[in-house]
DRENDOLUM-296029 format. One line per field, with one value per atom (N, C-alpha, C): atom name; x, y, z; residue number from 1; chain; residue in three letters. Coordinates in pm, 1 decimal, m for minus. Layout:
<sites>
atom = [CA | ...]
xx = [X | ...]
yy = [Y | ...]
zz = [Z | ...]
nr = [NUM | ...]
kette = [A | ...]
rest = [ALA | ...]
</sites>
This chain:
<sites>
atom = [N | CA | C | N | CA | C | N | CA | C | N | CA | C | N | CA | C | N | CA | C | N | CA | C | N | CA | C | N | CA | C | N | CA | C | N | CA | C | N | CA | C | N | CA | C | N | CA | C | N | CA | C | N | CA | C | N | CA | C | N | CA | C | N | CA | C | N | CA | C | N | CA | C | N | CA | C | N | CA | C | N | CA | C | N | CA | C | N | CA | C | N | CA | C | N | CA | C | N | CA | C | N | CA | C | N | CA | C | N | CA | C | N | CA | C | N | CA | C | N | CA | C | N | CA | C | N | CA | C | N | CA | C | N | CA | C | N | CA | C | N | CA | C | N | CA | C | N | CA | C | N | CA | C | N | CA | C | N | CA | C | N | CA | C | N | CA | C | N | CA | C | N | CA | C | N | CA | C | N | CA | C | N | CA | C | N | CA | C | N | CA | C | N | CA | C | N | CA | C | N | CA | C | N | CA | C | N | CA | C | N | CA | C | N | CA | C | N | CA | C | N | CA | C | N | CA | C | N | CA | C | N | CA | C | N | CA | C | N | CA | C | N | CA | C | N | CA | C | N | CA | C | N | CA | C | N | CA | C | N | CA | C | N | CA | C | N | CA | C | N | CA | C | N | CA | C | N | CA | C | N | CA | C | N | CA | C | N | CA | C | N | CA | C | N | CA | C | N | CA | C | N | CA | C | N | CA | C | N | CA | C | N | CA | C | N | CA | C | N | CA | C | N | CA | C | N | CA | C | N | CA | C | N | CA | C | N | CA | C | N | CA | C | N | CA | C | N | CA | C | N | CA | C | N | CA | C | N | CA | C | N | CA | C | N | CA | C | N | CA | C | N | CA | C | N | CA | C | N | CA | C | N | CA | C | N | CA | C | N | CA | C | N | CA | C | N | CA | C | N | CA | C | N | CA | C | N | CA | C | N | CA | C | N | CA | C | N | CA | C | N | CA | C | N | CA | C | N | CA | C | N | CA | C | N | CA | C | N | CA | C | N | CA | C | N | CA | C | N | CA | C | N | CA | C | N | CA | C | N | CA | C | N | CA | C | N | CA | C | N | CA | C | N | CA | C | N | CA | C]
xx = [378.3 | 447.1 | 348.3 | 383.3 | 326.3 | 272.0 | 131.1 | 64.9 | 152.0 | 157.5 | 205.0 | 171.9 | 17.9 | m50.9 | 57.8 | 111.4 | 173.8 | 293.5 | 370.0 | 442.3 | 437.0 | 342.1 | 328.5 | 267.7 | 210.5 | 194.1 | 296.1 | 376.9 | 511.8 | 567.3 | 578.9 | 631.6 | 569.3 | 423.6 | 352.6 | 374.1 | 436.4 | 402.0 | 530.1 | 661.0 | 765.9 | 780.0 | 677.0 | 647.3 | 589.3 | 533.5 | 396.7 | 526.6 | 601.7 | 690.7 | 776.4 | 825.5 | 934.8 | 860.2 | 735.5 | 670.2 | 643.7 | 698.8 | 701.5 | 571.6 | 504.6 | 393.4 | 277.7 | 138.7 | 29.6 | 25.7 | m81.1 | m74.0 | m107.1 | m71.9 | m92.0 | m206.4 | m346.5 | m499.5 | m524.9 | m461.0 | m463.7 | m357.4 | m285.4 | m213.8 | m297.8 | m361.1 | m398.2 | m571.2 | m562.8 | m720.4 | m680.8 | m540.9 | m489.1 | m495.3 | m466.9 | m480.9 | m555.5 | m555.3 | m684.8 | m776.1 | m877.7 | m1001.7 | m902.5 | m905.2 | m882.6 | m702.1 | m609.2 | m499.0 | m411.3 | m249.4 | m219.0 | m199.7 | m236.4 | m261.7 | m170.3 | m189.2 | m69.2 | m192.9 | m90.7 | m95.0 | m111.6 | m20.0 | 37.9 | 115.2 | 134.1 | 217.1 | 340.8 | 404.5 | 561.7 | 574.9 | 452.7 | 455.2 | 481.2 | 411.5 | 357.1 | 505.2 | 580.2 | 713.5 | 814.2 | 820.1 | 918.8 | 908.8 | 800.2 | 782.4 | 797.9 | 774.2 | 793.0 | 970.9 | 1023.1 | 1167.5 | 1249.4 | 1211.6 | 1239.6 | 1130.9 | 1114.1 | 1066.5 | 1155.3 | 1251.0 | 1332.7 | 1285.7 | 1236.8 | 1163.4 | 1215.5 | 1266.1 | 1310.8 | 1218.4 | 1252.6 | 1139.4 | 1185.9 | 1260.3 | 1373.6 | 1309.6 | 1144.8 | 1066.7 | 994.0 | 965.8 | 1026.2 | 877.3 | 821.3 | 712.9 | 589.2 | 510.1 | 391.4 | 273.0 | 212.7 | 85.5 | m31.5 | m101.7 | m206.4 | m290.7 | m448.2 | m532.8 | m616.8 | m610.9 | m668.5 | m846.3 | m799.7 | m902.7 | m1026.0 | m1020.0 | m1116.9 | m1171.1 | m1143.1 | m1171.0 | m1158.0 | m1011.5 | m1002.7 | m859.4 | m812.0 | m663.7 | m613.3 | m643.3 | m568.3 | m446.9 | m368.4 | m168.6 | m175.0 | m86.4 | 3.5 | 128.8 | 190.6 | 345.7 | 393.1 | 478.2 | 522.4 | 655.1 | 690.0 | 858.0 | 905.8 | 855.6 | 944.5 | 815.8 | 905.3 | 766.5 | 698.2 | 714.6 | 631.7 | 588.2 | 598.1 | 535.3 | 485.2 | 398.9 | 264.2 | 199.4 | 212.4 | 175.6 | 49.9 | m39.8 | m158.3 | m206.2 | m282.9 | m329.7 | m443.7 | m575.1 | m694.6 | m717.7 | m796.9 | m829.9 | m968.7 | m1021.3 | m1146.1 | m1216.0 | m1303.4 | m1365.3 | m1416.5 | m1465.8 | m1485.0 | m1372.5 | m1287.5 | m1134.7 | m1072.5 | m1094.2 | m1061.8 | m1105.6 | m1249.0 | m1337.4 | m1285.8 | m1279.4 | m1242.2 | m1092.3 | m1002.8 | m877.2 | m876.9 | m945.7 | m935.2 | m1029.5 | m1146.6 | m1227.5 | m1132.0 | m1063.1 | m985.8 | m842.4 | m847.4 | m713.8 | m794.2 | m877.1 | m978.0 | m967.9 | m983.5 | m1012.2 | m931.2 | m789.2 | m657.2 | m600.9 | m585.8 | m530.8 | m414.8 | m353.2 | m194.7 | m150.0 | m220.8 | m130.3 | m178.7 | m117.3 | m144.0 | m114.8 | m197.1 | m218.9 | m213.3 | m225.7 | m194.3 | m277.6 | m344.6 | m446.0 | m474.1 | m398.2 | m431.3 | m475.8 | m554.0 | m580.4 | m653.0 | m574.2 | m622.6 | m510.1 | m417.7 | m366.2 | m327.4 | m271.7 | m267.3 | m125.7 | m58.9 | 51.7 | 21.5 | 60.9 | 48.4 | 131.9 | 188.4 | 305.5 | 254.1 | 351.3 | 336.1 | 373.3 | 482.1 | 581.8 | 556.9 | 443.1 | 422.2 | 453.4 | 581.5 | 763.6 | 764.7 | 753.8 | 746.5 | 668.5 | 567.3 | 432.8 | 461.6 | 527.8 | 511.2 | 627.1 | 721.5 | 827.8 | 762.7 | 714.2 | 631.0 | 518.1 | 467.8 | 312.8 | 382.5 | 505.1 | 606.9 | 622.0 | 596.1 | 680.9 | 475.2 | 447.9 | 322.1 | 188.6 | 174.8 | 37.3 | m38.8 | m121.6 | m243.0 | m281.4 | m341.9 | m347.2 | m363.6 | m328.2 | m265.7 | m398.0 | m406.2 | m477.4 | m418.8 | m445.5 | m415.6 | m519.7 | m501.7 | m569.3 | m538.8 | m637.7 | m637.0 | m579.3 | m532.5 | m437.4 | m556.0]
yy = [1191.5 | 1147.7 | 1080.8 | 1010.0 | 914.8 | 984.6 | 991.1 | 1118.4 | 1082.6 | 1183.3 | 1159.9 | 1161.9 | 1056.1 | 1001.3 | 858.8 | 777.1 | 688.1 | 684.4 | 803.1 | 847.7 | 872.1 | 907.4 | 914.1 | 796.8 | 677.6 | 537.6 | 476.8 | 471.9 | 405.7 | 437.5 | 537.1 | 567.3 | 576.7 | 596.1 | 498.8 | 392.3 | 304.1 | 142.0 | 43.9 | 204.4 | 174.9 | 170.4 | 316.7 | 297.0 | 224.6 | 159.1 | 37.3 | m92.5 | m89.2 | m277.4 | m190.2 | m108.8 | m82.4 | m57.5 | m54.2 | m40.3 | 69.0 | 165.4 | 308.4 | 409.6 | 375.1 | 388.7 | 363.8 | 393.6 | 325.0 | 185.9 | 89.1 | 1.1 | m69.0 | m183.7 | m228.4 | m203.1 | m185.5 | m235.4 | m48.4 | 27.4 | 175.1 | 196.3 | 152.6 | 183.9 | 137.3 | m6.8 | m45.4 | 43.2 | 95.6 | 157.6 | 333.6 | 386.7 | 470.7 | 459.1 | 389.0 | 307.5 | 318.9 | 429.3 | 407.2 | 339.9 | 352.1 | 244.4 | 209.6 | 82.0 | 61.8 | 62.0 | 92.3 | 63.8 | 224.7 | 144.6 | 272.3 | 337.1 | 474.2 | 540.4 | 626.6 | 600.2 | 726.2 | 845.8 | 963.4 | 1050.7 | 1026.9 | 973.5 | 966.1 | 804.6 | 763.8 | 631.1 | 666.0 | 783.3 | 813.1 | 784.4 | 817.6 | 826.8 | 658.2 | 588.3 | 436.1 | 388.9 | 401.7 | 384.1 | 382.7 | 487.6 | 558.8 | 466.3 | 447.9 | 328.3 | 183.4 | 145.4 | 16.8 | m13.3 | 106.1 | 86.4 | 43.7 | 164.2 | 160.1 | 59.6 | m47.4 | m185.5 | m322.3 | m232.1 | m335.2 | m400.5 | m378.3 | m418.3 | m324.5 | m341.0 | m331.6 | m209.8 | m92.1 | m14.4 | 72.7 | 57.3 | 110.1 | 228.5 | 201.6 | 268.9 | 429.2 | 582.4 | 640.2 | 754.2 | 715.2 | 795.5 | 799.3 | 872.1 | 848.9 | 908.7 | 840.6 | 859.7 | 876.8 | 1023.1 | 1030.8 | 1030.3 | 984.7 | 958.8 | 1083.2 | 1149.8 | 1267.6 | 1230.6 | 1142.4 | 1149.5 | 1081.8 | 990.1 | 952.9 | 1045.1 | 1175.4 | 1306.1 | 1268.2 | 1231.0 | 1155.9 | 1182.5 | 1203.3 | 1223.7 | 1111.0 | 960.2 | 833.0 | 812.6 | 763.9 | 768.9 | 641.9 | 596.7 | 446.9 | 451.4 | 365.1 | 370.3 | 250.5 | 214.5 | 71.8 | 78.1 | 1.8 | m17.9 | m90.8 | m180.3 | m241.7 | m330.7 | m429.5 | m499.0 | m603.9 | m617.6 | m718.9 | m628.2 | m525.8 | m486.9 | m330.1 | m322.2 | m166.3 | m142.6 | m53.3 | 18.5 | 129.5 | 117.2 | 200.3 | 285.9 | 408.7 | 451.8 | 538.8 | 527.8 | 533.7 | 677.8 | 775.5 | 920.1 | 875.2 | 766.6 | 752.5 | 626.0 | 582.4 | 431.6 | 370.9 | 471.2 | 402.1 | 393.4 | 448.8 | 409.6 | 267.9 | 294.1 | 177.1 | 40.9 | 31.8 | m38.3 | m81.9 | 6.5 | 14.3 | m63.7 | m28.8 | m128.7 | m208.3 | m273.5 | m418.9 | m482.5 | m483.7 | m524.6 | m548.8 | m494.9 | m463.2 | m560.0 | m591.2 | m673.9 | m806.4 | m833.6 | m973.0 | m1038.4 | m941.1 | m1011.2 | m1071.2 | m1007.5 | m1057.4 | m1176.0 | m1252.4 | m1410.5 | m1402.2 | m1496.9 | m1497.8 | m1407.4 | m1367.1 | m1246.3 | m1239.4 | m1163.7 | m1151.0 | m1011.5 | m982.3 | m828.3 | m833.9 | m716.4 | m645.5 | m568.8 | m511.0 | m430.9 | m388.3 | m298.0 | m238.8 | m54.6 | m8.2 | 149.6 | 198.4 | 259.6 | 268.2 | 287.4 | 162.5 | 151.0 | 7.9 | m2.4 | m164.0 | m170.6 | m305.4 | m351.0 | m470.4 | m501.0 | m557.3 | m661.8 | m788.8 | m837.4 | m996.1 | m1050.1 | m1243.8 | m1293.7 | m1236.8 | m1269.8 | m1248.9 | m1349.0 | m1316.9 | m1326.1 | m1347.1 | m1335.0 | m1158.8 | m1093.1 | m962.1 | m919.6 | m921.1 | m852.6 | m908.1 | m1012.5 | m1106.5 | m990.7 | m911.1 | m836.9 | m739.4 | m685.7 | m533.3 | m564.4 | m649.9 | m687.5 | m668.6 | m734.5 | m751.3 | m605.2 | m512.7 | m386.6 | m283.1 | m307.5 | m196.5 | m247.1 | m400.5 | m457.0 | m526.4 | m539.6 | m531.3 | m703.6 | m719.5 | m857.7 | m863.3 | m1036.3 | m1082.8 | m1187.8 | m1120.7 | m1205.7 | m1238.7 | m1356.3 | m1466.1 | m1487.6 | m1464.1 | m1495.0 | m1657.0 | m1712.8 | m1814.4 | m1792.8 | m1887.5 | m1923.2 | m1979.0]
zz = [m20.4 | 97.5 | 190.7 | 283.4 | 340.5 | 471.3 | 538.6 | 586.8 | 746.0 | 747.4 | 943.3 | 1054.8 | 1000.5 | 1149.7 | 1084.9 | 982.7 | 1031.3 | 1077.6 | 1090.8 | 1150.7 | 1313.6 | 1349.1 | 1496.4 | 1506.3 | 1437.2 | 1505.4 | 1494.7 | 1462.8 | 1414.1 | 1566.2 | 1615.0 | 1751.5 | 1834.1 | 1818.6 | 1945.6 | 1988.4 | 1882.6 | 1874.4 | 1898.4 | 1902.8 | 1946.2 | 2089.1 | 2151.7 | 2317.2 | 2365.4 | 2297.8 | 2327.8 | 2380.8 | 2288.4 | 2290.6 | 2387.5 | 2426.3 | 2569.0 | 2664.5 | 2680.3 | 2777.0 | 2848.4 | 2763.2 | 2838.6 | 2744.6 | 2698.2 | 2666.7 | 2673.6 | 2569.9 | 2602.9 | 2521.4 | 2634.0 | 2598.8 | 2403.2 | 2335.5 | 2289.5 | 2212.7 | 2254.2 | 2241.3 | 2232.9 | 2294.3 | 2230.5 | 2164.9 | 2116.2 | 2009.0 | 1899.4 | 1872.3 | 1761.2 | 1782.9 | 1855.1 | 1816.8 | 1769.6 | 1739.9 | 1696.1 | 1524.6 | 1489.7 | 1341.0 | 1288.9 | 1177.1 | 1079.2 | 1046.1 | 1037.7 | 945.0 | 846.8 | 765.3 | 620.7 | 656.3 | 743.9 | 704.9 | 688.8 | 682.4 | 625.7 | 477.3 | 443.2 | 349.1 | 290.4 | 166.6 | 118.3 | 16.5 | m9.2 | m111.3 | m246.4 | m295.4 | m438.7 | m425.8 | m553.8 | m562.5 | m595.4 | m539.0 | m515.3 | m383.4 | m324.2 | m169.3 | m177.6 | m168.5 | m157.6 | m238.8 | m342.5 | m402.3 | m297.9 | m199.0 | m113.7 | m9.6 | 20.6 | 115.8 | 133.1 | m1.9 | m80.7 | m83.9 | m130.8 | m140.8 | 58.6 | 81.1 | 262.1 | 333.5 | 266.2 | 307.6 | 242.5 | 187.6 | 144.6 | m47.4 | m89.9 | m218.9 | m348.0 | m477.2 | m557.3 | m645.3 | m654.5 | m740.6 | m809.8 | m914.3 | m1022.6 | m1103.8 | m1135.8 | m1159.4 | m1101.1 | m1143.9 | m1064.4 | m1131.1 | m1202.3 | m1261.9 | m1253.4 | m1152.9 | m1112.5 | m1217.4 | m1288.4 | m1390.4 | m1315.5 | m1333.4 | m1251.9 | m1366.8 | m1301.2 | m1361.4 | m1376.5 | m1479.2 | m1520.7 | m1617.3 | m1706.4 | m1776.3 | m1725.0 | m1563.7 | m1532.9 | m1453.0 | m1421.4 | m1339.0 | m1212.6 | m1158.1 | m1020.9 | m993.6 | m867.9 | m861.8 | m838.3 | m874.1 | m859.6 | m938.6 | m911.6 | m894.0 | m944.0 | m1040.0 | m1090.0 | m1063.6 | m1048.9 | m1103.5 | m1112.3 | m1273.4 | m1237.7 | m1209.8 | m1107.2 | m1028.0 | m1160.1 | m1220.4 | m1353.5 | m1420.5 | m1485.4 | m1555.6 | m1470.0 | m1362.6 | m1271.6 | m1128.8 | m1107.5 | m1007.6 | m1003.9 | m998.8 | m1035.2 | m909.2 | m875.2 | m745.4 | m792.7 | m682.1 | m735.1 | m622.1 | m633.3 | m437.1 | m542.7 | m472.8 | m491.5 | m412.9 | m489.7 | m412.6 | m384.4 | m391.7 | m297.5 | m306.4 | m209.3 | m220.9 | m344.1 | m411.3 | m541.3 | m659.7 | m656.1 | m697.6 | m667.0 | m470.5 | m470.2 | m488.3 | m497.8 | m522.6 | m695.4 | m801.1 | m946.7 | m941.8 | m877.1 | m868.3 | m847.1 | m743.4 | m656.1 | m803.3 | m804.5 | m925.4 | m1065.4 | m1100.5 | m1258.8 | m1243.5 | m1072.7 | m1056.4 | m1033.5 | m1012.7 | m979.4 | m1138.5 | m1235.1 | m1347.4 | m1418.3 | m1344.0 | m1433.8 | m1384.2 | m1535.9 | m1468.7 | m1402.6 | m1287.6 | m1254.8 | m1181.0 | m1142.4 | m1027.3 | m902.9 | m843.3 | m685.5 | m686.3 | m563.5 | m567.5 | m380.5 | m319.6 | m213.4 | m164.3 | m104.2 | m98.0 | 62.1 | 72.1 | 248.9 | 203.3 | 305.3 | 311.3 | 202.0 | 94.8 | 9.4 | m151.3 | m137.3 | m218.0 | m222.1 | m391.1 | m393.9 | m472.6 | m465.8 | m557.8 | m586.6 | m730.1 | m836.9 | m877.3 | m862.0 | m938.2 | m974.5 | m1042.7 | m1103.0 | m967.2 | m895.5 | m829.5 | m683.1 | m591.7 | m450.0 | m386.9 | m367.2 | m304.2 | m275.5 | m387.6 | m386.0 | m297.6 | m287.1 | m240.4 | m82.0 | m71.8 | 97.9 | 137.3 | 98.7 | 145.0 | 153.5 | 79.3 | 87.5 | 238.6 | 248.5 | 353.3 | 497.7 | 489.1 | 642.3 | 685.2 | 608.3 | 661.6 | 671.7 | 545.0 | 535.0 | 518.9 | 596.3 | 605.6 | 479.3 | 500.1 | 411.5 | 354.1 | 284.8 | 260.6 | 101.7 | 98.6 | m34.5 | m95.4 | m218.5 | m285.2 | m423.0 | m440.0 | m611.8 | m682.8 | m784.5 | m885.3 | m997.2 | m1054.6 | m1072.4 | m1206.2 | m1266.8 | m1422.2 | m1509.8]
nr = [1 | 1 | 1 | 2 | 2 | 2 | 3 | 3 | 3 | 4 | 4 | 4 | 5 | 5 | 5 | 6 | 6 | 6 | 7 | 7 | 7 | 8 | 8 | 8 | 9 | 9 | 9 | 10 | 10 | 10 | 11 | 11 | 11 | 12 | 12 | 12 | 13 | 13 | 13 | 14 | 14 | 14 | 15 | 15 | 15 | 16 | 16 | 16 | 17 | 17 | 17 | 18 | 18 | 18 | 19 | 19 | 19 | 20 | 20 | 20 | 21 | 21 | 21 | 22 | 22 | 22 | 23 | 23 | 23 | 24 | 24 | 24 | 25 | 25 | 25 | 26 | 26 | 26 | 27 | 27 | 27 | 28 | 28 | 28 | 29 | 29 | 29 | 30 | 30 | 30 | 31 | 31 | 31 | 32 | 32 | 32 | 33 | 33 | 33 | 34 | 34 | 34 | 35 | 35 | 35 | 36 | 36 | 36 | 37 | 37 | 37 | 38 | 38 | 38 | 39 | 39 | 39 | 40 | 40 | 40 | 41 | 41 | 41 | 42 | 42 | 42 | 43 | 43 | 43 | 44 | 44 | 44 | 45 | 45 | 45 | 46 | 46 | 46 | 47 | 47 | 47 | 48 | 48 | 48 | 49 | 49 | 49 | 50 | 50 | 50 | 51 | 51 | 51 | 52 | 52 | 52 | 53 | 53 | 53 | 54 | 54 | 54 | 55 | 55 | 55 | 56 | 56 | 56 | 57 | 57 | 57 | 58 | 58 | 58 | 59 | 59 | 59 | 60 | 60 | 60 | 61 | 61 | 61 | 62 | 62 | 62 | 63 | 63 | 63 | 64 | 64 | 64 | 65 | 65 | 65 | 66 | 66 | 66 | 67 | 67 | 67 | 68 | 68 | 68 | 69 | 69 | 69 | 70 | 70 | 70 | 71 | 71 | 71 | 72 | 72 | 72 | 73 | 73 | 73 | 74 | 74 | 74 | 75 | 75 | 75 | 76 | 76 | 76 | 77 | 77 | 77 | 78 | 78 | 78 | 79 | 79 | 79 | 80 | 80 | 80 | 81 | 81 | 81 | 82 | 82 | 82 | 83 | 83 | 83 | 84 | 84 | 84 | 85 | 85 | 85 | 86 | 86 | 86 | 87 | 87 | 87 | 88 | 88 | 88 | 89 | 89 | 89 | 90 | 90 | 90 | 91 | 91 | 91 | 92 | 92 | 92 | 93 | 93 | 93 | 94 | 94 | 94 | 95 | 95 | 95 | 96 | 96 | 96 | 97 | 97 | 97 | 98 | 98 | 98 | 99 | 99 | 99 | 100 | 100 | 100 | 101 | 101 | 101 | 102 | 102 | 102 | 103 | 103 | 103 | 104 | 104 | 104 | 105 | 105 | 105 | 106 | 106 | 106 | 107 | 107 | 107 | 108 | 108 | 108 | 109 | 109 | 109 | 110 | 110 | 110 | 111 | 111 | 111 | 112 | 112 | 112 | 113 | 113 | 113 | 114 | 114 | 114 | 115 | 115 | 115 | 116 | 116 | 116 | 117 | 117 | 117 | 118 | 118 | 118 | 119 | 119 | 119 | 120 | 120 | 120 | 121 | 121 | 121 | 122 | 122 | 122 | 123 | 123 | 123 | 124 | 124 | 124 | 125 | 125 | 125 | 126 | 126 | 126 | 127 | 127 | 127 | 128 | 128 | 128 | 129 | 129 | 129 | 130 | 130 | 130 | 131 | 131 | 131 | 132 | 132 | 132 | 133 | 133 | 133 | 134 | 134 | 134 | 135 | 135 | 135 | 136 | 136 | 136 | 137 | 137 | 137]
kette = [A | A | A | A | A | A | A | A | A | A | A | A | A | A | A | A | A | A | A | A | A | A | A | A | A | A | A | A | A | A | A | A | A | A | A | A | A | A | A | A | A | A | A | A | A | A | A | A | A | A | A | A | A | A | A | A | A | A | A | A | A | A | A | A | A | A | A | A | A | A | A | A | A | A | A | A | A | A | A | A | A | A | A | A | A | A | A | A | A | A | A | A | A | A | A | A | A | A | A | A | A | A | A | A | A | A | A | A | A | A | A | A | A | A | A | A | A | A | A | A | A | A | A | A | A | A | A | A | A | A | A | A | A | A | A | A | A | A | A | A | A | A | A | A | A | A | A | A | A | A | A | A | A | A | A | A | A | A | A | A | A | A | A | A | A | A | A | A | A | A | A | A | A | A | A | A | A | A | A | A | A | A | A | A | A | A | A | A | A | A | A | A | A | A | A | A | A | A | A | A | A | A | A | A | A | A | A | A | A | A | A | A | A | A | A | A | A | A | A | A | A | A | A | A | A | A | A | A | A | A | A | A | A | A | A | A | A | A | A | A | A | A | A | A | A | A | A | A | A | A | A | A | A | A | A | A | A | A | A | A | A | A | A | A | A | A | A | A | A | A | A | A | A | A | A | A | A | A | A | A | A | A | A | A | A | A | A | A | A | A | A | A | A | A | A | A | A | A | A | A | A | A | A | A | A | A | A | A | A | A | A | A | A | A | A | A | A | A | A | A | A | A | A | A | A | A | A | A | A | A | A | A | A | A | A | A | A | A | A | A | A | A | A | A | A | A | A | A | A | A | A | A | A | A | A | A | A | A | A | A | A | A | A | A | A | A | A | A | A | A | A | A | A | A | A | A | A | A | A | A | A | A | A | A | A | A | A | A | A | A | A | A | A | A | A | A | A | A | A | A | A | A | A | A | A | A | A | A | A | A | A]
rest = [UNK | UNK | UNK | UNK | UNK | UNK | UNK | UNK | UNK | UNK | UNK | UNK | UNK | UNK | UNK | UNK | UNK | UNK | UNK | UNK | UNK | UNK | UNK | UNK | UNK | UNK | UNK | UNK | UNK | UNK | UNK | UNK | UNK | UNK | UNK | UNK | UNK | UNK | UNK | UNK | UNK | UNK | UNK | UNK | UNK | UNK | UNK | UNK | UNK | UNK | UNK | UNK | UNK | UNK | UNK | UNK | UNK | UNK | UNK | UNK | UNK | UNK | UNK | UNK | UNK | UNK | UNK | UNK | UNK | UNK | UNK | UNK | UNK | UNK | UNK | UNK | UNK | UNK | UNK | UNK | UNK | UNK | UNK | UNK | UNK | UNK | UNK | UNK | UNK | UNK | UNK | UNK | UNK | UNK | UNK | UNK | UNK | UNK | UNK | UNK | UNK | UNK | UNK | UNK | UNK | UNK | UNK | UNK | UNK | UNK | UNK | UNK | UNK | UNK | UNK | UNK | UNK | UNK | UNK | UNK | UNK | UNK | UNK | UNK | UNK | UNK | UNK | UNK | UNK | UNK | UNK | UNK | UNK | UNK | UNK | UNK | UNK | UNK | UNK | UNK | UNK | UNK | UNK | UNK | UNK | UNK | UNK | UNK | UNK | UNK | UNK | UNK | UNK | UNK | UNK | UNK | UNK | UNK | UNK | UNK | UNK | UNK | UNK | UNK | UNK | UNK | UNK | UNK | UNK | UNK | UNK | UNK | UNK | UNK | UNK | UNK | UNK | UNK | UNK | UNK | UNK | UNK | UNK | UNK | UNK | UNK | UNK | UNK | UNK | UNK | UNK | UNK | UNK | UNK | UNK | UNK | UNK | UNK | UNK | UNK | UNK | UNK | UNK | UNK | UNK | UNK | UNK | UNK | UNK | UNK | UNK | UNK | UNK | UNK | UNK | UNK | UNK | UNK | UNK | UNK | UNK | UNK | UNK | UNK | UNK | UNK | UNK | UNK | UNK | UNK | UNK | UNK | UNK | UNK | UNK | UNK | UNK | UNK | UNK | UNK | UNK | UNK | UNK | UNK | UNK | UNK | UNK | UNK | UNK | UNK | UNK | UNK | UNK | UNK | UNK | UNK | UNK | UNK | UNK | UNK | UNK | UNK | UNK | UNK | UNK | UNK | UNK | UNK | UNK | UNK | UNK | UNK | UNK | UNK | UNK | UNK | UNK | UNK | UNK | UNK | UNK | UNK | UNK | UNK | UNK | UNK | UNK | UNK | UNK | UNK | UNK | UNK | UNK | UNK | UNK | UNK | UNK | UNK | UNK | UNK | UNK | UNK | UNK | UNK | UNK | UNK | UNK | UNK | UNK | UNK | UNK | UNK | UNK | UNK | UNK | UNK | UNK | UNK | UNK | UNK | UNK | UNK | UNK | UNK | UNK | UNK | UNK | UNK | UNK | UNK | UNK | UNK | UNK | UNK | UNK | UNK | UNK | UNK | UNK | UNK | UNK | UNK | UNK | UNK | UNK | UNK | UNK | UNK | UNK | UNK | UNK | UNK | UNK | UNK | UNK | UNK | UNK | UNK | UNK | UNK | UNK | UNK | UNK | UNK | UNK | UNK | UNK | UNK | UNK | UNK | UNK | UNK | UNK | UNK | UNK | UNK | UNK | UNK | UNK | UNK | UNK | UNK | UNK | UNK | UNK | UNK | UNK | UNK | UNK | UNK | UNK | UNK | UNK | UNK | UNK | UNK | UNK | UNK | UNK | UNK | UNK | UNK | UNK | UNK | UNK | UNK | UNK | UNK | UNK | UNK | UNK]
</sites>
């Protein structure tokens, strides 16, 4: 599940735009280093869906044999969601997605999504940040 400091920025940031809160410039200094973060890639799924984005897919594969609690899951055959249990995870994802021709990838906090299709990923970014990178053909 998705931790609930972004839960209480989400409603900071709602008092921030009515004005009945703190300003703007302390809200965004409330905000994690690196973005927001999930648990597991059910968590990051749950979120993806309640951003409006298609994720039919429902089975989170944890990474056991690299002795690491890092999470997969693919929503279908064009889009794979990933969340990293630590910098060098995430460092190992972003790297392993650089190498692959044709795609575009996502990468905020400490999880990433995966698809051909960067239509996808531009719907997911509007709601949960992060930035978009392409890879060359």
């Amino acid at each position: 599940m998705r931790r609930t400091t972004t839960t209480a920025l989400l409603g900071l940031a709602a008092l921030a735009l009515t004005a009945c809160g703190p300003s703007t410039s302390t809200v965004e200094g409330m905000i994690p280093a690196g973005g927001v973060r999930f648990d597991d890639a059910g968590a990051l799924r749950q979120a993806v869906v309640e951003a409006g984005a298609s994720c039919p897919g429902e089975q989170v594969v944890r990474d056991t044999g690299g002795g690491t609690d890092s999470t997969v899951l693919a929503c279908d055959q064009d889009l794979l969601l990933g969340v990293a249990d630590s910098e060098r995870m995430e460092q190992q994802m972003t790297e392993g997605l650089a190498g692959i021709e044709g795609i575009h990838y996502l990468v905020q906090g400490n999880w990433v999504a995966a698809s051909q299709d960067r239509a996808r990923l531009e719907e997911i970014r509007e709601d949960l940040g992060g930035e978009i990178t392409s890879t060359s053909r």
